[in-house]
C-alpha positions in Angstrom: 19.1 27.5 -6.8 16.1 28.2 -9.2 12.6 28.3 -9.0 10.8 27.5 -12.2 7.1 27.8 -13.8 5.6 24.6 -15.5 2.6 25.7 -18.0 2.9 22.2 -20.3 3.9 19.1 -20.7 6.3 18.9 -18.0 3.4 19.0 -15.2 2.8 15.5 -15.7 4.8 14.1 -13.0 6.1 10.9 -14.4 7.6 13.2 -17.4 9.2 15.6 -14.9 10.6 12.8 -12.6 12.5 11.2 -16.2 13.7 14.7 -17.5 14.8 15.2 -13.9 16.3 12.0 -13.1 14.9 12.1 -9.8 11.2 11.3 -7.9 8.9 14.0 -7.6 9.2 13.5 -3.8 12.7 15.3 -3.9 11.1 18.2 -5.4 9.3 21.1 -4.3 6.5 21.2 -6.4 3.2 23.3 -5.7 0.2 24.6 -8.2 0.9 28.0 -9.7 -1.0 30.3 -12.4 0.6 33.1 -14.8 -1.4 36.0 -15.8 -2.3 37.5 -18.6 -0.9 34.4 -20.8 -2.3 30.9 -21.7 -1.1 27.3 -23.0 -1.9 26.5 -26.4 -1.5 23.8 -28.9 1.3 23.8 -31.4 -0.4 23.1 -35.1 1.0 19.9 -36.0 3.4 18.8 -32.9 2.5 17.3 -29.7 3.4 19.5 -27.3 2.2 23.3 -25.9 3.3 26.4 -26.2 3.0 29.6 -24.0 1.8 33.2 -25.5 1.0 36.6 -23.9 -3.1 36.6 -24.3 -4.6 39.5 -21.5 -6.8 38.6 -19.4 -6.0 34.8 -19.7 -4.2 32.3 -17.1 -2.0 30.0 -17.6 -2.5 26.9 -15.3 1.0 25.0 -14.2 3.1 24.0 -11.1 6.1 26.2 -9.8 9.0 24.0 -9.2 11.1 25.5 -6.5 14.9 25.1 -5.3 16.1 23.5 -8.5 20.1 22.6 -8.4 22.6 23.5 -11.6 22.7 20.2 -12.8 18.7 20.3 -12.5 18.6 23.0 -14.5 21.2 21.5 -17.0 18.9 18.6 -16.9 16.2 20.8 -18.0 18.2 23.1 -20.2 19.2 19.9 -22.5 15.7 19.1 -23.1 13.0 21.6 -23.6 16.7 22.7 -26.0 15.2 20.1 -28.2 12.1 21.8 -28.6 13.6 25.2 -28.8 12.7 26.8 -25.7 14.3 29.3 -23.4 14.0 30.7 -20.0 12.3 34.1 -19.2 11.8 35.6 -15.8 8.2 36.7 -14.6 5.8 36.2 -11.8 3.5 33.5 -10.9 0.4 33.6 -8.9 0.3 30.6 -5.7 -3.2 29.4 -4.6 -2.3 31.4 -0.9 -2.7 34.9 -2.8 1.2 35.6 -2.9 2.9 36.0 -6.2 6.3 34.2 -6.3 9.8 35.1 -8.9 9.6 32.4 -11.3 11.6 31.7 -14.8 9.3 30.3 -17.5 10.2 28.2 -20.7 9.5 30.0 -23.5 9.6 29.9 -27.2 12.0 31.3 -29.6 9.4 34.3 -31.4 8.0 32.5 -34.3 8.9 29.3 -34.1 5.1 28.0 -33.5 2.1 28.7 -34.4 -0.5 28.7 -31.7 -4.2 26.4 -32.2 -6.4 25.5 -29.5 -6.5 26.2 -25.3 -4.4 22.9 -24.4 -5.9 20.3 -21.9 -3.4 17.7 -19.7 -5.7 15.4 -19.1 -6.0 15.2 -23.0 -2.8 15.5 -23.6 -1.6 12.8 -21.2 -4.3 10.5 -22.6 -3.5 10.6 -26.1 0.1 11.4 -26.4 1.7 11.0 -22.8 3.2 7.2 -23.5 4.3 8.9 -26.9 6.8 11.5 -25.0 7.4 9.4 -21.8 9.0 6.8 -24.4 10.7 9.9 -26.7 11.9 11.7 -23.3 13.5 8.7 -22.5 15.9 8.3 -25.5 16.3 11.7 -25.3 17.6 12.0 -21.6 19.7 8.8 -22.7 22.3 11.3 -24.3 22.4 13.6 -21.6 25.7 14.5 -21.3 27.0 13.4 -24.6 25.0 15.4 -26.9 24.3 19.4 -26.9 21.0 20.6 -26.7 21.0 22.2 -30.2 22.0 18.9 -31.5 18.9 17.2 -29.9 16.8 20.1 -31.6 17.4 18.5 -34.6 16.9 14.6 -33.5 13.6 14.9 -31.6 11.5 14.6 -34.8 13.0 11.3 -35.6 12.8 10.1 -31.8 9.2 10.8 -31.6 8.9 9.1 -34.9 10.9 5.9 -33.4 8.8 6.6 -30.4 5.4 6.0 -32.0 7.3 2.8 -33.8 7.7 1.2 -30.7 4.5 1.6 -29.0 2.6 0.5 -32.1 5.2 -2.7 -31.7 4.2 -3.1 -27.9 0.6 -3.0 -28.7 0.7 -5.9 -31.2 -0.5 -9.6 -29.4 2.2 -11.2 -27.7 3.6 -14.5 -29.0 1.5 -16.8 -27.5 4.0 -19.6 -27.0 6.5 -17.5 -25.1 6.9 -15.1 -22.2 9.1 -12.1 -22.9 9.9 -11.6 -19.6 10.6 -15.3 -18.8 12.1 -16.3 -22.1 14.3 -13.0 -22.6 16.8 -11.7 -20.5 18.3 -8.3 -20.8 22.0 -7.6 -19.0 22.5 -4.2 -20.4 20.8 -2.1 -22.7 22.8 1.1 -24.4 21.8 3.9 -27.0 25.2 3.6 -29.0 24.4 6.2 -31.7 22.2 9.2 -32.4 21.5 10.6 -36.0 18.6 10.8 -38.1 18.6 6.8 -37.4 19.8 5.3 -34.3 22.1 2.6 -33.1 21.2 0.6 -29.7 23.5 -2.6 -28.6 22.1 -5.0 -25.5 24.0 -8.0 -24.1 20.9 -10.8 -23.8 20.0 -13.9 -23.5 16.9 -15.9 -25.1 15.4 -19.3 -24.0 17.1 -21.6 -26.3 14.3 -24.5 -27.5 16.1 -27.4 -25.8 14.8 -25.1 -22.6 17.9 -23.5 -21.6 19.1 -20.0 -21.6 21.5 -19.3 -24.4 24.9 -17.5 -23.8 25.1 -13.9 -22.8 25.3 -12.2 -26.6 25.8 -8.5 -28.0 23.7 -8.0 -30.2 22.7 -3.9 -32.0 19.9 -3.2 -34.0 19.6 0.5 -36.0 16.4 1.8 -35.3 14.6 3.9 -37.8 10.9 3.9 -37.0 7.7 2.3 -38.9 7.4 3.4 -42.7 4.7 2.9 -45.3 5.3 1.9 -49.0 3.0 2.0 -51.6 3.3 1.1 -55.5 0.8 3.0 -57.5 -0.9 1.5 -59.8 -3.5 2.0 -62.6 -5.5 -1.0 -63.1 -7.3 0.7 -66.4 -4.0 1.0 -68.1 -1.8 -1.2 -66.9 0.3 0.7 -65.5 2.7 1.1 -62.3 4.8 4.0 -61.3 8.5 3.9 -59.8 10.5 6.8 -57.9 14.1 7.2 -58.3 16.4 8.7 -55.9 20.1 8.4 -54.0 20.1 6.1 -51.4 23.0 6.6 -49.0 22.3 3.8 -47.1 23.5 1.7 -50.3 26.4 3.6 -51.4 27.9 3.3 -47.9 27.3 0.1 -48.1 29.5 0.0 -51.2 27.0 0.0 -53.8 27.5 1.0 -57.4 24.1 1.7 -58.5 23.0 3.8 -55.2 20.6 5.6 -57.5 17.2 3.1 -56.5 14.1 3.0 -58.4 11.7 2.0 -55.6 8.0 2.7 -54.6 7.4 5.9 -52.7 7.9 5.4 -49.5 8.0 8.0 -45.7 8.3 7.2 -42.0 5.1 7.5 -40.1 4.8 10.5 -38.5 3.0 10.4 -35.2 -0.6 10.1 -34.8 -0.4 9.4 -38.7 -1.9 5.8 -39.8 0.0 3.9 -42.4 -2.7 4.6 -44.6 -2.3 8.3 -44.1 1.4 7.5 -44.7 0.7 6.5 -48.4 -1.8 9.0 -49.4 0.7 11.8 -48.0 4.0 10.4 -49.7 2.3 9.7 -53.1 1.5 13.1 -53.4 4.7 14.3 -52.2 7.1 12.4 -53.9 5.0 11.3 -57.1 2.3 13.5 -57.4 -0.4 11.0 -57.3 -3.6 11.1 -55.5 -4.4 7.6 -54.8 -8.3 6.3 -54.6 -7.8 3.7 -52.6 -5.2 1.0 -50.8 -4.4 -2.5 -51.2 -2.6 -3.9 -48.3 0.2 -6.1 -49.5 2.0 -6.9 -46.1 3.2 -5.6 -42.9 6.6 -6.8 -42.1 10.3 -6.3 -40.7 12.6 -4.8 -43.8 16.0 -6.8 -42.1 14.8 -8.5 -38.9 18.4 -9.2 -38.1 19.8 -5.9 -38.4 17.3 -3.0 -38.0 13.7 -2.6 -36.2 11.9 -1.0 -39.5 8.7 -2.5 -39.6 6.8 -1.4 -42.9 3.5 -1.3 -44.5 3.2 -2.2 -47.7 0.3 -1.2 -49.8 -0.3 -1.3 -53.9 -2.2 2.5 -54.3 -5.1 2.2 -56.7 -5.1 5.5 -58.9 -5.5 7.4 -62.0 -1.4 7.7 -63.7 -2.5 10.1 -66.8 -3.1 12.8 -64.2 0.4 13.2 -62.2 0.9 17.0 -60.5 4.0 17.8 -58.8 6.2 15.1 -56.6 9.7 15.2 -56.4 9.8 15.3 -53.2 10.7 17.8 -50.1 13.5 20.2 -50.3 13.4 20.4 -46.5 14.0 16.7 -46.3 16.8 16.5 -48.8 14.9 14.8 -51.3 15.5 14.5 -55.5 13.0 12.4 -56.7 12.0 11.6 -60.5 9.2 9.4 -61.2 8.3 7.2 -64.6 5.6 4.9 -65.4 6.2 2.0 -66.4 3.3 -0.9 -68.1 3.2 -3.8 -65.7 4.7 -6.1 -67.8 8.3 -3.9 -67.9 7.6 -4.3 -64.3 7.7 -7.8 -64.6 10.8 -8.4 -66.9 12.4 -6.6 -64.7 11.8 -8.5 -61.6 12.4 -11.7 -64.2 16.0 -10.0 -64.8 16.7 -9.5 -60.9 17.3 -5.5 -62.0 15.4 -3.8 -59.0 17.3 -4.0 -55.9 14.5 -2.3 -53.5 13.0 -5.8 -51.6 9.8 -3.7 -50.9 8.9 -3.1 -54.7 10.1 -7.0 -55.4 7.5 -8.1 -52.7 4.8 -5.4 -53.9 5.5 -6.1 -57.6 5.0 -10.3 -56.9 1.6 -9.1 -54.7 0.0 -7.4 -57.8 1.0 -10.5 -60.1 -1.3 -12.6 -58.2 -3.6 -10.0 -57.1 -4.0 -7.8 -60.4 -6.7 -9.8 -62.5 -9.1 -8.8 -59.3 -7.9 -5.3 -59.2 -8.6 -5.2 -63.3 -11.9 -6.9 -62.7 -13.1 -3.9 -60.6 -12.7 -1.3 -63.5 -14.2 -3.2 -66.1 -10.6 -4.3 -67.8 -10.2 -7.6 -68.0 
């Protein structure tokens, strides 16, 4: 048995009861400090991290009488986030000190920011984990942890995808829970992407209940895409790069020339989305945003959502792009006038649906955008 010290995110109960797979009533939880150390923010993640600071105290709960497969539990997923056990002493509210083993970081994996808060943490990014945690635990068992190190960026981005989708107005002609019927739900696959299956039924429109079905979907997230373009000259500018998607599809041309595009990192906007990936990929600062539509890429295969924007900006003046090294990416970029654009929509030679649908947007939109700058 194990007794363990709780100094983030893990002391909000709901969290702890999910990674555990068990209520907080079968666990022996009580308040607890640790000396001499505090809980700080991690610059650009949304979770804590612990580091020796004298004369500090690190507020948390002492989880006591933990089992192995508890502790497995555990193991598997503050793994995705890097962590490891240390031994050390906590202080109880009684006075006593109690033999505790503390989470800790690999040295120099984060840097520290702010003192963190619960309160604020549970308020602006609890649902966030609660819904990543979950598709995490869902591989307990058939993933390692160090495997799950390298998937918890894409959960939380799939994570943020689907609370966005939950907070959009219901259809008002149906009731989800009435009209939709899940039998069994299942996380099939796990990869930069994922795979989930569910046998369901829907409420058919003569009233009934439709058959039992299987139906997957592969889930990628929310992305933005935006087409810059140059309303002074004319111009637009496209992004090249190898698509894998396509080539396993059995593509001969896997080498797209799309807009730049990203997956929306948590607490980004879409908007923040499009100024970030322009200058990453293209090297364009952008001066403003056109929204063009927000929509499903294949709404009867995956649950991308995207936001589609044409990026107002200046394309004499292009610094850097070409993408991240860290993410795999080999981007080139040309500009092209609008009416190349154009003729090649007319000849059916860009294959991206995004840049077809942005590309048709501007032709109806683009004597207005011209207007603006004095063009037309």
């Amino acid at each position: 048995m194990a007794d363990l010290f709780f100094f983030g995110t893990l002391r909000h109960v709901p969290l702890l009861e999910l990674v555990m797979g068990r209520a907080a009533d079968d666990l022996n939880v009580s308040p607890a400090t640790l000396a001499d150390h505090g809980s700080f923010e991690v610059v650009e993640q949304v979770f804590p991290t612990i580091e020796h600071r004298p004369g500090q105290t690190a507020e948390g709960i002492l989880v006591r009488g933990l089992s192995d497969r508890d502790l497995d539990r555990l193991n598997f997923y503050e793994g995705g986030f890097s962590y490891t056990l240390k031994p050390l002493r906590v202080d109880l509210p009684d006075g006593t000190s109690h033999a505790a083993e503390v989470y800790f970081p690999d040295p120099g994996l984060w840097t520290a920011g702010s003192e963190w808060d619960l309160d604020a943490w549970v308020a602006d990014w609890g649902p966030l984990s609660m819904r990543a945690a979950e598709e995490a635990m869902s591989y307990y068992g058939r993933v390692t942890a160090d495997v799950m190190a390298t998937r918890m960026p894409s959960i939380r981005i799939r994570a943020a995808a689907w609370l966005a989708q939950q907070a959009q107005i219901q259809d008002p002609e149906r009731d989800l829970e009435r009209d939709v019927k899940v039998v069994s739900h299942e996380r099939s696959h796990l990869s930069f992407f994922a795979m989930e299956q569910m046998d369901l039924q829907f409420r058919r429109y003569d009233g009934g209940m439709s058959e039992v079905m299987n139906r997957s979907a592969a889930l990628i997230g929310a992305a933005t895409v935006v087409l810059p373009y140059d309303p002074l000259r004319d111009t637009v500018l496209l992004i090249e790069q190898f698509r894998a998607a396509t080539y396993i599809a059995g593509n001969q041309t896997p080498w797209m020339w799309e807009p730049v595009a990203g997956l929306i990192d948590p607490g980004e906007t879409p908007e923040d989305t499009a100024y970030r990936e322009a200058v990453e990929e293209a090297g364009v600062t952008l001066t403003a945003l056109e929204p063009v539509a927000q929509v499903f890429s294949s709404s009867g295969s995956s649950g991308e959502f995207v936001h589609i924007f044409i990026g107002l900006t200046d394309l004499s003046r292009l610094s850097g792009g070409g993408g991240l090294d860290t993410e795999g990416e080999d981007i080139r970029s040309q500009v092209i006038s609008f009416d190349a654009l154009m003729e090649g929509i007319d000849r059916q030679t860009y294959q991206d649906m995004p840049l077809v649908t942005a590309a048709l947007w501007l032709a109806r939109h683009r004597d207005r955008l011209r207007e603006g700058v004095g063009t037309a």
